[in-house]
C-alpha positions, 0 to 999 in steps of 0.5 A: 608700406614696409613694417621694419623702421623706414630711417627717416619720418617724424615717428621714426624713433617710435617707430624704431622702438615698436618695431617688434609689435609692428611686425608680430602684428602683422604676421599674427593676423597672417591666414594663408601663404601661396606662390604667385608665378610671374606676371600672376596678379597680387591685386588687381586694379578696379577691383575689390581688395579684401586681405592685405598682402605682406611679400617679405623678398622678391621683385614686383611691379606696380601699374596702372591702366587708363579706359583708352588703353594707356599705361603707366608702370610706377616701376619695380620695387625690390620687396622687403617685408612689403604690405600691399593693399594697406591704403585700401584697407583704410579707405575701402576703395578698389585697388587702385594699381595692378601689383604683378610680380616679375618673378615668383614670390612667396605672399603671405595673406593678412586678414583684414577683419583679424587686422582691424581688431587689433588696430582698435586694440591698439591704436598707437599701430595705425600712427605706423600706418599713417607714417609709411603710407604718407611717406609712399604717397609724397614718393609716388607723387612725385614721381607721377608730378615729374612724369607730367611736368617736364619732358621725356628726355629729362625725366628719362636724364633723371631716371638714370642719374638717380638710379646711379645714386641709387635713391629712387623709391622704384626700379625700371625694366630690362624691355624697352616697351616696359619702359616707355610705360613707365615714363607714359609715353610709346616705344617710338617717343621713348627711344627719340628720348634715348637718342637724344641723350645719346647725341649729346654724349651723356650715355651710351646704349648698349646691349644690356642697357643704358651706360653714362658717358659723362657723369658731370655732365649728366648732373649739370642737365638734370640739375640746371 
C-alpha cells in the first residue's frame, strides 16, 4: 500500500482530507532505518513477518516461489511512500511474497505492536488500511486471472500495449529469464511469444528491449 492519497476508491475524498494523519502515523511508529543492498530480501516468503517496511523511493521487486521450483515475479514497483508487510499485519499469515530490491534502498522499519495501538486509538486509520489493500488485491488479481487465462502471446501483447499506456500497477525487467517468470513460463515459451508478435509485424526486438512497430494494430490484437 502507498500512504499518500491513491486518486481513485470510495474513500478517497477521506483519504485526501486525512492524509497528514496517515502519514505521521506511520512514520511515528518508525523504530529503525537500515540499507538493503540489491537482491537482499525485505521480506521473505514462508516466513514470519514481525514489523512492516515503509520504502519511500527506489525499485523492488515482488515474487513468488512454488515447492516445484517454479516462479512467478509479480514485477517491479517503482517505490512511493510503499508499505510492504501490511496484509499480514492484519492477517498474521507468513509473507505471502519474496519483496527484493533491484537496486538499494533506504527501508525504514515500522513497529507492528507501536502501530496496532495507534490503529485501536484511532480506528477510522484501518478504513485507509482497508482501501489500499483492497485496491492492491483486485490489481494483483488481475494481473494473476490474465496470466492463467489467455495465452502467453497475448498477455506478453498486452504487457507491452499497456506499458506504452503506462497504467499498469507494476513494471518488467530488463533480463529475458526475469521475464519469462513474470509471465510463468520458460525463456524457450517466452521468447516463441516474443517471435511470434514479431512475425506479424507488431514489435521489433532490439538490443535494449521491445519496440512497437504498429501501434494499431497491437491495440486491434489486445482488444478484439
Amino acid at each position: 500500500m502507498q500512504l499518500h492519497t491513491l486518486g481513485k476508491g470510495r474513500f478517497e475524498a477521506e483519504w485526501n482530507r486525512d492524509k497528514y494523519l496517515i502519514e505521521q502515523t506511520i512514520r511515528d511508529c518508525i523504530c529503525a532505518r537500515r540499507i538493503f543492498s540489491e537482491n537482499e530480501k525485505i521480506l521473505t516468503q514462508g516466513e514470519p513477518v514481525e514489523n512492516l517496511y515503509l520504502v519511500d523511493s527506489g525499485r523492488i521487486s515482488m515474487g513468488i516461489t512454488a515447492r516445484n521450483g517454479k516462479t512467478f515475479l509479480l514485477g517491479t514497483l517503482e517505490c512511493d511512500q510503499q508499505v510492504f508487510g501490511e496484509m499480514e499485519f492484519f492477517t498474521g499469515y507468513r509473507c505471502q511474497m519474496d519483496i527484493v530490491p533491484v537496486e538499494p534502498v533506504e527501508v525504514a522499519i515500522v513497529d507492528a505492536q507501536k502501530l496496532q495501538r495507534c490503529l485501536l486509538e484511532q480506528p477510522r486509520l484501518s478504513l485507509y488500511f482497508a482501501s489500499a489493500i483492497a485496491i492492491d488485491y483486485q490489481d494483483t488479481v488481475e494481473i494473476l486471472s490474465r496470466r492463467l487465462l489467455y495465452p502467453i502471446t497475448f498477455n506478453l501483447a498486452y504487457d507491452i500495449y499497456h506499458q506504452y499506456l503506462n497504467d499498469l500497477p507494476v513494471d518488467g525487467f530488463q533480463k529475458n529469464y526475469l521475464e519469462a517468470e513474470r509471465f510463468a513460463t520458460s525463456d524457450r515459451v517466452y521468447r516463441r511469444a516474443v517471435k511470434n508478435l514479431e512475425t506479424q509485424g507488431l514489435i521489433a526486438k532490439e538490443k535494449h528491449g521491445l519496440r512497437i512497430l504498429d501501434l494499431e494494430k497491437l491495440r486491434q490484437f489486445v482488444e478484439e
